[in-house]
Each structure stands twice: as C-alpha cells, then as structure tokens.
C-alpha positions as MATLAB code, in Angstrom:
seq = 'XXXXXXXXXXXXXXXXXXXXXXXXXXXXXXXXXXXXXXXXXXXXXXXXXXXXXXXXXXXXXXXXXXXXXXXXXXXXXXXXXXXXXXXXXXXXXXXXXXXXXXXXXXXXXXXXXXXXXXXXXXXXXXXXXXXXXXXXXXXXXXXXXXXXXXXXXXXXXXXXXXXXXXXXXXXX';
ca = [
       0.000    0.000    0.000;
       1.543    3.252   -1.187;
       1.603    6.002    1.431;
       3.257    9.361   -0.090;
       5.112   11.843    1.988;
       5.680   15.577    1.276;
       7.240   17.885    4.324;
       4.114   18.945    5.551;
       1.482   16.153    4.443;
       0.605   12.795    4.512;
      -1.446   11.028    1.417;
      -2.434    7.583    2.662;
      -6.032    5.354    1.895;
      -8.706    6.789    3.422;
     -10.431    4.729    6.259;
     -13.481    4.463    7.817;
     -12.816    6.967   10.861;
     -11.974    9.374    8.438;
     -15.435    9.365    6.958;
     -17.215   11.801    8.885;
     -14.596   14.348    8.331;
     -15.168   13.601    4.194;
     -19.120   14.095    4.580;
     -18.802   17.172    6.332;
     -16.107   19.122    3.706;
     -18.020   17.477    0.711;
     -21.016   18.715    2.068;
     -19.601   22.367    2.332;
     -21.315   24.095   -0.653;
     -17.890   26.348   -1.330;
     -15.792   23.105   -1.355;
     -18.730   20.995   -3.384;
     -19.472   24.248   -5.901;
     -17.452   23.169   -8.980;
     -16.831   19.407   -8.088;
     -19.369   16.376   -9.556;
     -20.394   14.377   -6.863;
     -24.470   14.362   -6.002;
     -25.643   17.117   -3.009;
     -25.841   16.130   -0.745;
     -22.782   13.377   -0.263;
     -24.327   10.824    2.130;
     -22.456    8.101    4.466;
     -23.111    5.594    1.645;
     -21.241    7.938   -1.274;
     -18.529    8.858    0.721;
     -17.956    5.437    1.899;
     -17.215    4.129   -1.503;
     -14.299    6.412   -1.690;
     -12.449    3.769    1.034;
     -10.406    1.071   -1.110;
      -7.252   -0.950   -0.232;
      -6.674   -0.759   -4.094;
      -3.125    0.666   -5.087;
      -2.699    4.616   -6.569;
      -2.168    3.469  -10.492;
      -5.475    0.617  -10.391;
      -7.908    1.474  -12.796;
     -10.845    3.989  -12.244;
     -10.942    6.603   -9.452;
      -9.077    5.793   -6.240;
      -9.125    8.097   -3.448;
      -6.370    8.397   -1.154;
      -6.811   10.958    1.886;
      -4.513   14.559    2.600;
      -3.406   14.582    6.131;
      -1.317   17.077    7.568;
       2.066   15.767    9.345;
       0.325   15.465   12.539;
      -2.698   13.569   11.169;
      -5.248   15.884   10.669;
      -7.376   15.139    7.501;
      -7.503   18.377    5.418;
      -8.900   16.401    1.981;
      -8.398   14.110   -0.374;
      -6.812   13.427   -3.670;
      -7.640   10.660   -6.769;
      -6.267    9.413   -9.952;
      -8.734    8.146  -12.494;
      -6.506    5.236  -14.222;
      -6.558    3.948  -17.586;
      -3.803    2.570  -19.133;
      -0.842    5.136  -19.342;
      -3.173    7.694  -18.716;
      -4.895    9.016  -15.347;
      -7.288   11.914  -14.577;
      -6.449   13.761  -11.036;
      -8.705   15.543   -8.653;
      -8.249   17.678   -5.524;
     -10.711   18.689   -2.208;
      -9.972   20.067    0.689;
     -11.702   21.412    3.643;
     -12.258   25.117    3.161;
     -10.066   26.085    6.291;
      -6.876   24.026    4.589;
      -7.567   26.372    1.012;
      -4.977   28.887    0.332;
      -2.319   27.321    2.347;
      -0.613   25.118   -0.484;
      -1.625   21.850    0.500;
      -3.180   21.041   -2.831;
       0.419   21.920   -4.599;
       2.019   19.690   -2.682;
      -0.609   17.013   -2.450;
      -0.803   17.296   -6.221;
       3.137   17.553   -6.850;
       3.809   14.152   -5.179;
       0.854   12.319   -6.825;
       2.340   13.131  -10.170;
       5.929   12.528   -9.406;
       4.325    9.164   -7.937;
       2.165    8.981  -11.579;
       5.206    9.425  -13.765;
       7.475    8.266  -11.721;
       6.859    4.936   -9.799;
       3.244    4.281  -12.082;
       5.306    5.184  -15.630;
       2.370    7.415  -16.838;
       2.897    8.729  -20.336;
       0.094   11.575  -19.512;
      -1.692   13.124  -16.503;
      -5.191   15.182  -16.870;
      -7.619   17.259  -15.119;
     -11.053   18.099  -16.379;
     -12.283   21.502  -14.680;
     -14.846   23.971  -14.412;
     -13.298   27.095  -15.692;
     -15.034   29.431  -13.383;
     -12.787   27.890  -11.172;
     -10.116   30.128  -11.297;
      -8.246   29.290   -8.117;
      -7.442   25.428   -9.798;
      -6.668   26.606  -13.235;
      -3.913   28.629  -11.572;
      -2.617   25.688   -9.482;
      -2.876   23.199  -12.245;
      -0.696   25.694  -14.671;
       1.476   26.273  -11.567;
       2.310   22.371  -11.784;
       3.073   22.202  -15.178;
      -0.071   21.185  -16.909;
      -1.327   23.255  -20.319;
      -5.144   24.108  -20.726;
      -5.581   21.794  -23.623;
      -9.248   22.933  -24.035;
     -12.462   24.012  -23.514;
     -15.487   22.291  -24.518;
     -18.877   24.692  -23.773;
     -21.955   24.045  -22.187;
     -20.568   20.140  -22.385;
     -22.475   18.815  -19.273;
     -25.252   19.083  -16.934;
     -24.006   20.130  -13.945;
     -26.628   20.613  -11.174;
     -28.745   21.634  -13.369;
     -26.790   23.880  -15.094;
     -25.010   23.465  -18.400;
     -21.802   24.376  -17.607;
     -18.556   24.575  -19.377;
     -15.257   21.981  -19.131;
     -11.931   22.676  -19.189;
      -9.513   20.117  -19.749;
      -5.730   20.332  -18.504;
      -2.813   17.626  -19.339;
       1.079   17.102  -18.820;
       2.995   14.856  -20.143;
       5.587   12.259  -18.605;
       8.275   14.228  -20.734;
       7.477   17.306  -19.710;
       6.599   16.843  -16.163;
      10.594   15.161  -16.055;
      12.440   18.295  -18.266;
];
C-alpha cells in the first residue's frame, strides 16, 4: 500500500474513521461548488471512496490529505486507464490557500510518472474555477481545451476545461 510523503502532508487510503470528516467538507457548498459528486454526499457515497486498491489501479481511487500530525484536510484521486490518469483535488475550506493542494498534487504526479510510468496526466475543470486553473498551470499542466456548455451540472449546463502534462514534460 503506497503512502506518499511531502514535508508537511501525509497522502495515505482513506479509512473508515476518516469518513465523517469527508461528509462534512463534501457537504460544504464552497468546497462541493465546482466538483461532480451528487448534493448532498451521504455516508453511503462517501464510503465508496475507502479502497485498499493501489494509486495506479484502474478507475478513481481516493487516497486521503493529512497534515504531518494527522489531521485530515482532503483528499486526492487518480482516475486510471492505461498510461493515462485523470487527477482531482478537495480540501476542507479552512486548509484552502495554504498550499496543500500543490504539494498534495506535486507528489501524486511525481508518484504517476514516476513509480506508475504514466505517459500523460489530466484534469477536467470547471473554468469558473479560477483558483485550480492557476494551481494546475502552476504544476506544469497546459489548458488543452475548452469544450462549452458540455455537461449538466446541477442543473446547469456548464462549461469543461480540460488540462494535461505529459511524462516528458513533467521530467524536463
């Protein structure tokens, strides 16, 4: 089982104590406003994000953000499939602004191209969401994209913006 260290945080499986923490930041409409899972997240959605399966399996795994002492601040996921992988990023309002998602993001795609061999890591966002476009371009990635009005979001039909980096230029 992979555990990932940065200086400051922790990324590890998420468990079942750490589930009540998930419900209540998923359930914070600022943290929930651009990401796709249902309103509101109940004990049985967020409990499905709790796998033993390894970061690189394919599909979404979860893995939880802790902070060096062990306080859960979010999570983070890559979407596998074949040498390619989606990411995501939550955290708790209170742990915004304060670089965890950098760092939490930095080591899952050293880990991605790294230890996993990815050829190419993506993010699909909502491009109102200003704060991740910055971070993701921050990391490297390029906004490949944007496709309008491409889903129903909510219902709202809402624009997607789709980021990548590749293995080559996440190493150069």
């Amino acid at each position: 089982m992979t555990i990932l260290h940065t200086p400051r945080l922790t990324i590890r499986p998420l468990t079942l104590d750490d589930l009540p923490r998930v419900l209540a930041y998923r359930n914070d409409p600022e943290v929930a406003r651009y990401q796709g899972w249902p309103l509101p997240a109940t004990p049985d959605s967020v409990a499905g994000l709790v796998s033993a399966a390894p970061l690189g399996a394919p599909g979404w795994v979860q893995r939880a953000v802790t902070l060096t002492g062990g306080e859960l601040v979010g999570d983070v996921a890559l979407n596998t499939q074949g040498p390619q992988a989606e990411l995501g990023v939550t955290l708790a309002r209170r742990a915004q602004g304060h670089g965890y998602a950098r760092e939490a993001l930095h080591a899952l795609m050293t880990h991605a191209f790294t230890d996993l061999g990815l050829h190419r890591v993506h993010a699909s966002i909502d491009p109102r969401n200003t704060a991740v476009a910055a971070l993701l371009t921050r990391l490297g990635f390029r906004h490949e994209g944007t496709s309008l009005q491409s889903y129903l979001h909510r219902g709202e039909w809402t624009d997607d913006a789709l980021y990548a980096v590749l293995a080559s230029e996440w190493t150069a």
